[in-house]
C-alpha positions in Angstrom: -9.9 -101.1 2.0 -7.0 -101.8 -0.2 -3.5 -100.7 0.6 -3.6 -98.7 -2.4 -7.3 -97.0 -2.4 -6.4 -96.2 1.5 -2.7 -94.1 -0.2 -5.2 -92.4 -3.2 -7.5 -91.5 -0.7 -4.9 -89.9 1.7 -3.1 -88.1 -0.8 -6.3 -86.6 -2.3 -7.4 -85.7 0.9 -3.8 -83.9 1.7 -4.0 -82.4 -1.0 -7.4 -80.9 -1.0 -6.4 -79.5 2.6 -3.2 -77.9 1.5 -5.0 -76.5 -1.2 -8.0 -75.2 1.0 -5.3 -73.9 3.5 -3.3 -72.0 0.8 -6.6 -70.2 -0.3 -7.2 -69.7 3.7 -3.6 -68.2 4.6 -3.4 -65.9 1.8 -7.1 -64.7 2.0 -7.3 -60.8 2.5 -9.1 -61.6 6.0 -6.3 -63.9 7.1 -4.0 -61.2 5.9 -5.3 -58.4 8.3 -5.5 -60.4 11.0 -1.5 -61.3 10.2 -1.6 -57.6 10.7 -3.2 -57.0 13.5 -1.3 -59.7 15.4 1.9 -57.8 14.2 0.6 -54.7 15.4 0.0 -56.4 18.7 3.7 -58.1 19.2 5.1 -54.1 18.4 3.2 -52.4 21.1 4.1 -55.5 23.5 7.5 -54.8 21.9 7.9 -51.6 22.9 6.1 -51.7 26.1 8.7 -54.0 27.3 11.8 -52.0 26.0 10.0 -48.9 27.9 10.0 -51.8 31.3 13.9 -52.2 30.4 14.7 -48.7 29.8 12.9 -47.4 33.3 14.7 -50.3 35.0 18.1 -49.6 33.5 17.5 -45.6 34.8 16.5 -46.7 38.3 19.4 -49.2 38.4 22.0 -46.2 37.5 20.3 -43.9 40.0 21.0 -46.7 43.0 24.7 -47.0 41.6 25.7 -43.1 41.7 23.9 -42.7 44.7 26.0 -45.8 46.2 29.0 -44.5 44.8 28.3 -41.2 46.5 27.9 -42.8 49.8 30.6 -44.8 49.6 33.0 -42.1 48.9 31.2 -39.7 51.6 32.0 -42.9 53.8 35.9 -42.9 52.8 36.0 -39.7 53.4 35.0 -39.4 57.2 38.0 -41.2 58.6 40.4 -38.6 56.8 38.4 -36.0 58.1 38.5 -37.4 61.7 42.3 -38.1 61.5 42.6 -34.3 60.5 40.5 -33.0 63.6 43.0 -34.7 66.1 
């Protein structure tokens, strides 16, 4: 095949497919399943902000309760120093 036929052919076929995958992205079909994967990426959206959230509360229940132990714990040599 000639150097030019094989370029004709190539570009026809190109654009044939972009014209068949135009029609194919913006069909009402494609469109709802757009949707439905959107739908999908917001629950696993905020499924993972409700994994963050629970993390974030758990991690500032360990920290006052640390702080409260440490402060019970600066606490007991000032106490002992006072009973002697």
């Amino acid at each position: 095949m000639q150097r030019n036929t094989k370029y004709a052919l190539f570009t026809g076929l190109g654009f044939l497919i972009g014209t068949v995958g135009v029609k194919a992205v913006t069909s009402e079909t494609a469109r709802k399943g757009y949707v439905h994967a959107m739908a999908q990426g917001i629950k696993a959206k905020a499924g993972y902000e409700d994994i963050v959230e629970q993390a974030k509360a758990e991690y500032d229940d360990m920290k006052a309760e640390a702080s409260f132990i440490a402060l019970k714990d600066d606490e007991k040599p000032s106490e002992e120093a006072s009973k002697e």
